[in-house]
N, C-alpha and C positions, 0 to 999 in steps of 0.2 A: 454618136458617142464613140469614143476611143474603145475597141479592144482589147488591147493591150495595156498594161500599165506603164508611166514615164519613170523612167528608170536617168535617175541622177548620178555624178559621178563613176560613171562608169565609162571603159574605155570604149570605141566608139566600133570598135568588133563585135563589141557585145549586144551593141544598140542593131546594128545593123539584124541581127539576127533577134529576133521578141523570144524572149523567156529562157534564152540561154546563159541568163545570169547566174537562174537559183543553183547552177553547177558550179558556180563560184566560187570559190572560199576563201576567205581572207584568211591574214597571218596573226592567230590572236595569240600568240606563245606569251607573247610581252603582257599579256593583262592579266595570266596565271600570277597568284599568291602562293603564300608559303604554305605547304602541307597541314596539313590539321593534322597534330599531335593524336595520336589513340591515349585515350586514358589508362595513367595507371594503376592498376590495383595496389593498393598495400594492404597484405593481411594484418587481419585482426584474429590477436591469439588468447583470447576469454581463458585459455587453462591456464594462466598466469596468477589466476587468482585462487588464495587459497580457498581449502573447505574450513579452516577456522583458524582464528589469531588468537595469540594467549600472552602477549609484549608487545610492546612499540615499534619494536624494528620490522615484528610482521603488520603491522597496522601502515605505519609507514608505506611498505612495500605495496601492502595491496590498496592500498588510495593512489600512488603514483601507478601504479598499473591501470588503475580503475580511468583516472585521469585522462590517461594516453591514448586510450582505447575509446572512450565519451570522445575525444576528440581528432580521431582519427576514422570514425563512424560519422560525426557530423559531418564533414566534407570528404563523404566518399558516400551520396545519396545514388548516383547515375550507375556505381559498378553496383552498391550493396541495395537491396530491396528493405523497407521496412526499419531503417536506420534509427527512428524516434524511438519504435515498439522494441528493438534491441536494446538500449541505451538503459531504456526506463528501467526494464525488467533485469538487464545486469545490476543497476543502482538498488532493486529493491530486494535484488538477491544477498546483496553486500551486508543492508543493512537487516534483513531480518532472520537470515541464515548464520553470516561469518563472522560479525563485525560484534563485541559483545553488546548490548545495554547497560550502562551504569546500575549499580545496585543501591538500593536506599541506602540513606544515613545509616542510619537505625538495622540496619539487618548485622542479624544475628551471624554471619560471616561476611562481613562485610572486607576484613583483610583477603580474602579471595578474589574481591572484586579487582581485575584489574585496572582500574584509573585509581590505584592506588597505590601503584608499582613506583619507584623513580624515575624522573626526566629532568631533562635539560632542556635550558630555553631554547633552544636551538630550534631540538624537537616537537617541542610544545608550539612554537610557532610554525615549523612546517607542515604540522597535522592541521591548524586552523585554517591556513592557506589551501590544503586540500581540500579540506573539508569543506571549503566557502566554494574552491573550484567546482565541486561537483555538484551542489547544492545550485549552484548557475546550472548548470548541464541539465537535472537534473528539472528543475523549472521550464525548462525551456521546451523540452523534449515532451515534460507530459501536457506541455499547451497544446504542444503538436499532433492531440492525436484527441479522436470523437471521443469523449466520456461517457462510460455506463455507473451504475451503481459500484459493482465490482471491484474495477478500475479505480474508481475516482475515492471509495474509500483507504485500495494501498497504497493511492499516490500520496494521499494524506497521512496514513501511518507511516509510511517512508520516511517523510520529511518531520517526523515528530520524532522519530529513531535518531534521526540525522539530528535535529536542534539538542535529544539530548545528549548522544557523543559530544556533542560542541559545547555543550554546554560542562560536561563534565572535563573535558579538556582545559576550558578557559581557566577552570576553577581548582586546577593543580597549580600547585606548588613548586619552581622546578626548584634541585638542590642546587643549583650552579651560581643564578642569576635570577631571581625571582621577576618576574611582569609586576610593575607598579599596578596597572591595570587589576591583574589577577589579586593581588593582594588586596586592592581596595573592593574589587567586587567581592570578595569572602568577607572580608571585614576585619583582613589581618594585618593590615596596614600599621607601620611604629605607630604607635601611642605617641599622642599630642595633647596640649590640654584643651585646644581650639573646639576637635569634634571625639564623639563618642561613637567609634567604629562599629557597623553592625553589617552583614551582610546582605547582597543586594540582591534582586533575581526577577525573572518575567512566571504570570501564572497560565498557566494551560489546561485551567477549567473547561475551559469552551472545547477542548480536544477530548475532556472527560464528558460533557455532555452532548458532543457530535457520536462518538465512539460508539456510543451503545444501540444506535439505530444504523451503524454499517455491516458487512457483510466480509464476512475473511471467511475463506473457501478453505486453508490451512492451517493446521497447526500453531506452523511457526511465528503464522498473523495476528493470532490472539494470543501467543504468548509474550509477543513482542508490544504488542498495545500491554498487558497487564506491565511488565517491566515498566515502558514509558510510562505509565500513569504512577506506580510506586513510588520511582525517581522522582516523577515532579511532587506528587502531594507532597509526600513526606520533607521534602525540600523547602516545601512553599511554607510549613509548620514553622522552621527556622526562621521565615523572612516576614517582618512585621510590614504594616501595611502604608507606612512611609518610608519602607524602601522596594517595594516593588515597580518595575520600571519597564518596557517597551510598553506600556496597554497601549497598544494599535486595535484591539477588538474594541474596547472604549471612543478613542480618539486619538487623534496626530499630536499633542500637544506631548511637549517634554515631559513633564510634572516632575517625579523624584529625580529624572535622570537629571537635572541639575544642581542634584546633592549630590552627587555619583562624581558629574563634569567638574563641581567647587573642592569637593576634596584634592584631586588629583591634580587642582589647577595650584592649590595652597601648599601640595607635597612637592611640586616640579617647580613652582614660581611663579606660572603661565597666568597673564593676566585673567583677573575675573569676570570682566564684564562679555555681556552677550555666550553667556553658557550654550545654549544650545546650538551656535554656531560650529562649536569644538565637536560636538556631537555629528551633524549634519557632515561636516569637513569644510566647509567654507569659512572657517581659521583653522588651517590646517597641519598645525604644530604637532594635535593632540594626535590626531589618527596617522600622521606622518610617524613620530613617534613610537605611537603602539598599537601598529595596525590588527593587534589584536581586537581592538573595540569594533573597526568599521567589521570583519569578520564574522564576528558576534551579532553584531548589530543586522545583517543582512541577514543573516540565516535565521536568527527569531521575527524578522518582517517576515519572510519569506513562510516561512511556518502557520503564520498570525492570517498570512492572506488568504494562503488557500485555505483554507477551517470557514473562511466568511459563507455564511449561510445565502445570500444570494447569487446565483451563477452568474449573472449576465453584467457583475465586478468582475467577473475573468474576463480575460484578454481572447479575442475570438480563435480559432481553431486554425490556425495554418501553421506552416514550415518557421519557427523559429531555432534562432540560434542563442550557443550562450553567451555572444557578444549583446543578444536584443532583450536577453535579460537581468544583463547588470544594473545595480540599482546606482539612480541618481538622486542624490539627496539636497535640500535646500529647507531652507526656514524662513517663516514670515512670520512678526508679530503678530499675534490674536489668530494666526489660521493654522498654527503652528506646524509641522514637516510637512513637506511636501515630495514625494516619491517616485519617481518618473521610469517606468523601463517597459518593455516591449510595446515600443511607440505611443504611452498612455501614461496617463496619471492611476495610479494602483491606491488603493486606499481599503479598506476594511468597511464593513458594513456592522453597525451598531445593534447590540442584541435586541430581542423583542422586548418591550414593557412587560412587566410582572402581570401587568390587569389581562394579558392574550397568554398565560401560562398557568390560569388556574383550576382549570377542570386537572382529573387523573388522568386521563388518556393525553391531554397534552404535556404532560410531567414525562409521563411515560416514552411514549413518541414525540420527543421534540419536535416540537414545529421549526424552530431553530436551525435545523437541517435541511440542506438541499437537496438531500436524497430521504423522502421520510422512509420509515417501517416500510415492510412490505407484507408484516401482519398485522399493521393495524387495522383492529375489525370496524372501524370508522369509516378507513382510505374503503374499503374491500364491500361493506354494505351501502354503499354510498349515503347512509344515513346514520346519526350519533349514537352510536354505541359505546354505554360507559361500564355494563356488566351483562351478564349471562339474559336477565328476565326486558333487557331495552331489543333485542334480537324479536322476539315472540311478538313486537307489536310492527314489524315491519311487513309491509302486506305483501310486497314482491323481491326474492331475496335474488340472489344472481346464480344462472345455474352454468354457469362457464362451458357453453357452449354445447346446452343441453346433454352434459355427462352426467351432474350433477341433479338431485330430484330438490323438491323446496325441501322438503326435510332432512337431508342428509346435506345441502345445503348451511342449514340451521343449528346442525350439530355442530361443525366446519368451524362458522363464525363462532358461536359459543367458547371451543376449543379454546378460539386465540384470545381470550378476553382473562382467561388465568396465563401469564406468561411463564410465571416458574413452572408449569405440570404440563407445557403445552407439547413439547416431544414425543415424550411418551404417548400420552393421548392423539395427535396426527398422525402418528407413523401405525398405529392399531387403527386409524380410520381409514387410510387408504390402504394397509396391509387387507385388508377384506375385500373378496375376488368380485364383490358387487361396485369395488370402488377404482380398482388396479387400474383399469382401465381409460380413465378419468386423467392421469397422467403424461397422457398426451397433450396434453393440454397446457399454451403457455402459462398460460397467469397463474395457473394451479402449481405447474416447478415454482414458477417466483414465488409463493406464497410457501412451499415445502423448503426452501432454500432461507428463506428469509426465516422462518422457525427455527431451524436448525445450527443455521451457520451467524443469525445473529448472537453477538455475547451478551448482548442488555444491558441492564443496570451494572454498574460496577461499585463493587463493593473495596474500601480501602482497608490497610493491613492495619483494624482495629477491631476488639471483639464485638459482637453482635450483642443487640440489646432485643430481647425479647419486648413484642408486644403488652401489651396488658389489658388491650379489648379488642373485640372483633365485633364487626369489621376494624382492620386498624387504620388509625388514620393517615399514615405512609408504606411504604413497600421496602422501603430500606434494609428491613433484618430477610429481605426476599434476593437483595444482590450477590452475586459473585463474585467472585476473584478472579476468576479464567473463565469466564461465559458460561452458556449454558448447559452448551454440549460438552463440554469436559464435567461437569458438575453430573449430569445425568449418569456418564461414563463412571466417574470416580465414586458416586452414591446408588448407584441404580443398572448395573449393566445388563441384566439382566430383564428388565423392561423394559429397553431401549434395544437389544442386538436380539433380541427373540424376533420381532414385530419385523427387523428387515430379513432375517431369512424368508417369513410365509409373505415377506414384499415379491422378493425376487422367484420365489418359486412359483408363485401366482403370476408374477409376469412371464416370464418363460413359458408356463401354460398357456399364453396367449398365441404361442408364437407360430406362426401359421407353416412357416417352414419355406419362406420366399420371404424375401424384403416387400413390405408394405410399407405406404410411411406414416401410416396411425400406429401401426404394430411397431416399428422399429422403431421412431421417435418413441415411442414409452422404455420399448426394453432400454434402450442404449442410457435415459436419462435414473434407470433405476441401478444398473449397473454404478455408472457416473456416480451417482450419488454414493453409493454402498463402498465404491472406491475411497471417495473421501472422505466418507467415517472412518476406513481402515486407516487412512492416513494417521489421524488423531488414536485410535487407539494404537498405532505403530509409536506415536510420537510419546503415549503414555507409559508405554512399557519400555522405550530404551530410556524416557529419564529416570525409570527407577532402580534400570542397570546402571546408570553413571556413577563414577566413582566420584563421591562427594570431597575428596581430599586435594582435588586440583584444583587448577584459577578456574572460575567461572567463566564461561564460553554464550557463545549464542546457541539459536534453536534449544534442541531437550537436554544438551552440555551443560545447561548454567542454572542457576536457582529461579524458582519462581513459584510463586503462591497457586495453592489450588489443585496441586497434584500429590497433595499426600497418601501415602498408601501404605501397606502392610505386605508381608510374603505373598498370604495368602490370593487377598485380590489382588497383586500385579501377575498368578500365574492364574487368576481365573478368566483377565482378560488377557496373556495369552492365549490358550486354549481357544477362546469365543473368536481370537480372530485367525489360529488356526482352522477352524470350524467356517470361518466367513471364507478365507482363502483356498480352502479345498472345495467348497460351492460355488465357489467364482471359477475355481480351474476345470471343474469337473463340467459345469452346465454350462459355462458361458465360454471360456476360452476354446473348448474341445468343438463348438458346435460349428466355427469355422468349417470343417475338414472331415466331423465326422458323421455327416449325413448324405444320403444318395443325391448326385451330382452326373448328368450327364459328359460326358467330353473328358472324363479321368479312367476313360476304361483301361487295363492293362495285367499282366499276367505276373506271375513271380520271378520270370528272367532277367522281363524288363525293368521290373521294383528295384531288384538290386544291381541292376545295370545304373541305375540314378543312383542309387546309396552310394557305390564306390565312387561317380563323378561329384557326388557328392564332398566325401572325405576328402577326393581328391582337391576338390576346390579350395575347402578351410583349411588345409594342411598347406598351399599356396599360398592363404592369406595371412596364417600365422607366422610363417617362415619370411616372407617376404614384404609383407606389410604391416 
């Protein structure tokens, strides 16, 4: 066998001597490419956006900013981290903080309502062009990202904020140049003697009976759901039931919308045959024309789809953009629309049959929802509980992780089987130092969190009809207007913010005085919590500072049911959450720093040897930055 290896082309110097080639080197200069460019960053400047719009021109402004910024985060993933989770939570800041909600018909100040102001078609179409942009961005972004309950109920209240600005846009008036569109969807279209004008509109039931088994952690999430839902009933009153029009939660099929398409086809000239083609775009006169419809037309799909009760009609979880989910439309006899965007055929999923919705607890907890309750004492005893005395024949109850005894177990479930009285009652059951403890525990926060922070039944702006036997035969005179926890707040504060002071003082008893993570996992989540009721009663007492003579705004700036109050009880829930906020600075913020910590030893020279390098620092950062 050879030793050496056969060495080809090579000069013959080389060969003479074995292994004197690997010193070689050829001339690779020539097979260099061009530099690889470094990426550029471009910032993204979020303080563009206001903290609230009260006109057009600032609505305007902060949608093209909103715009720019969705789209200048999508393709800038490599420099920016978390680009989806950015996007979403700007879009849901927009619509449930700045952006107002439409105010019903019928409200009692309704000329405050700003979509009541004057526009121009101009502007009336660049708001819907916005509004459709983001509403893509928006789609897109929260496919992009794992769903929890949480999550996945604001990305739905989002897009319900968003369909009703759009919806209240579309259905202005401008002074200038009215949208034939517009007109025909109000039903203010010239008089003909052809048809009898009536106004047209989609229903958002399904969003009214998803709603009340989701979970808003704030304020400004269930007052923005109570707005949405105002808007649309009280709307839906007005629109008779052969003109209501997108039902995609029903089916694909056109149905009124081609009383909508023959109108507007007999006011413009546009031939009449094959209606739903005008609709779809594939004769594309109509939506060429007044691209306000296809506008419309996407953001109520869009709206329609995500509400669909089955998850696995979503489009799977990766990196989309807003170009993969613009909607492609088309129509076929007998199968009617057909909807095509992020690489899929999209479609709604058809509600349950009446015959799977007749017990009470499934009225209550819609089955309908893809996130159910998370207090229903059904889900949670793993067997059918329909009242207090079905608990007592269950042989073996769940004792979560051995925290909980069967009996104190047994109470637990019972609790959740009255939903109107279930706060007060929870929060006195684990405020008891035999139970505090027990709070470390996941299922037990989900089950605290889901009592609390759900709104439940929602009650619409009509008066309550008193029972007349008990038991009654529905729960309806038991609904709210603003959930549950405002309702407790607004009628009861007093048995609801007692029970979390002897929460957190009983937790902090436990507190060993080292991080543990039984121990600390409870404190931090009772804290966490106690934060987020301050929230709500924060959000209570500045709506009853606002000055009621300005336009309606969003968040606690604008009108909304369910916060009425008097002098007396908005300064007696200041006070209480003075009282919550000086127990939270006193026991919880101070314990940082102020207890015995080795490695901090030091004398009084040294203390104020830091204070001055102290001063000296923020007096640097003031001045200079």
């Amino acid at each position: 066998k050879k030793l050496v290896p056969e060495i080809a082309n090579r000069p013959i110097e080389l060969i003479s001597s074995p292994l004197l080639h690997v010193l070689a080197r050829d001339n690779v200069e020539n097979l260099a490419g061009p530099a690889e460019l470094e990426r550029t960053f471009r910032p993204i400047q979020f303080t563009l956006i206001p903290d609230s719009i009260s006109d057009f021109i600032q609505l305007t402004e902060a949608l093209t900013h909103v715009d720019q910024i969705c789209t200048l985060l999508a393709y800038q993933t490599v420099q920016i981290q978390y680009t989806q989770t950015l996007t979403v939570s700007l879009i849901q800041h927009l619509f449930t903080r700045v952006i107002p909600i439409p105010l019903a018909h019928n409200h009692t100040s309704i000329s405050q309502c700003m979509y009541k102001q004057p526009i121009r078609y101009e502007t009336q179409l660049n708001l819907l062009r916005l509004l459709h942009h983001i509403a893509l961005h928006f789609a897109a972004c929260s496919m992009s990202i794992r769903v929890n309950r949480i999550f996945d109920s604001s990305r739905i209240l989002t897009l319900a904020a968003l369909a009703a600005v759009t919806d209240a846009v579309v259905r202005m008036k401008a002074f200038d140049i009215p949208s034939m569109f517009s007109l025909h969807l109000t039903g203010q279209a010239p008089p003909t003697p052809r048809y009898f004008f009536r106004p047209f509109g989609f229903d958002a039931s399904v969003f009214r009976t998803q709603s009340q088994d989701m979970i808003f952690l704030t304020p400004e999430l269930v007052a923005t759901r109570t707005r949405v839902l105002d808007y649309f009933t009280t709307l839906r009153e007005l629109i008779k039931d052969d003109r209501v029009i997108f039902q995609f939660e029903k089916d694909m099929q056109p149905g009124n919308l081609n009383v909508l398409m023959e109108q507007m086809c007999w006011e413009i000239g546009f031939p009449s045959e094959n209606l739903p083609l005008y609709a779809s775009g594939e004769q594309s006169e109509m939506i060429y024309n007044y691209p306000e419809l296809a506008y419309y037309r996407d953001v109520v799909f869009l709206f329609k789809y995500l509400t669909t009760p089955d998850p696995t009609a979503l489009p799977e979880v990766k990196a989309w953009y807003q170009k993969d989910a613009k909607l492609s439309w088309s129509y076929k006899e007998g199968d009617g629309f057909c909807v095509n965007a992020f690489k899929t055929t999209l479609r709604s999923v058809h509600p349950l049959p009446e015959a799977e919705k007749s017990s009470f607890w499934s009225k209550l907890f819609s089955k309908k929802n893809r996130n159910p309750s998370g207090a229903d004492p059904t889900e949670i005893a793993g067997k059918p509980v329909e009242n207090e005395e079905d608990v007592l024949h269950i042989p073996q109850l769940p004792t979560f992780e051995g925290k909980l005894t069967q009996s104190a177990s047994e109470m637990l479930i019972q609790y959740l089987t009255v939903p109107y009285m279930r706060i007060p009652l929870v929060l006195h059951f684990f405020a008891a130092p035999e139970h505090v403890n027990s709070l470390g525990v996941l299922d037990l926060q989900s089950i605290i969190d889901s009592v609390i922070f759900e709104p439940g039944q929602w009650h619409p702006p009509v008066d309550k009809v008193a029972p007349t036997m008990v038991p009654a035969p529905e729960r309806g005179f038991l609904a709210t207007p603003l959930g549950l926890l405002f309702n407790e707040l607004r009628l009861s504060p007093e048995a609801n913010l007692k029970p979390l002071t002897v929460l957190l003082e009983n937790a902090l008893d436990l507190d060993p005085g080292c991080y543990t993570e039984e121990a600390g996992f409870m404190i931090l989540y009772v804290v966490r919590l106690l934060i987020r009721i301050e929230g709500f009663i924060v959000f209570f007492t500045n709506h009853f500072d606002w000055d009621r003579s300005q336009v309606s705004k969003s968040s606690w700036s604008g009108f909304v049911r369910g916060l009425e109050s008097n002098l007396e009880h908005a300064n007696l829930m200041k006070a209480k959450r003075r009282e919550l906020r000086t127990l939270l600075n006193d026991q919880v913020s101070k314990s940082s720093w102020s207890g015995f910590v080795r490695g901090l030893e030091s004398n009084l020279e040294h203390a104020n040897l830091m204070k001055a390098k102290r001063r000296e620092l923020r007096t640097l950062l003031n001045d200079q930055v």
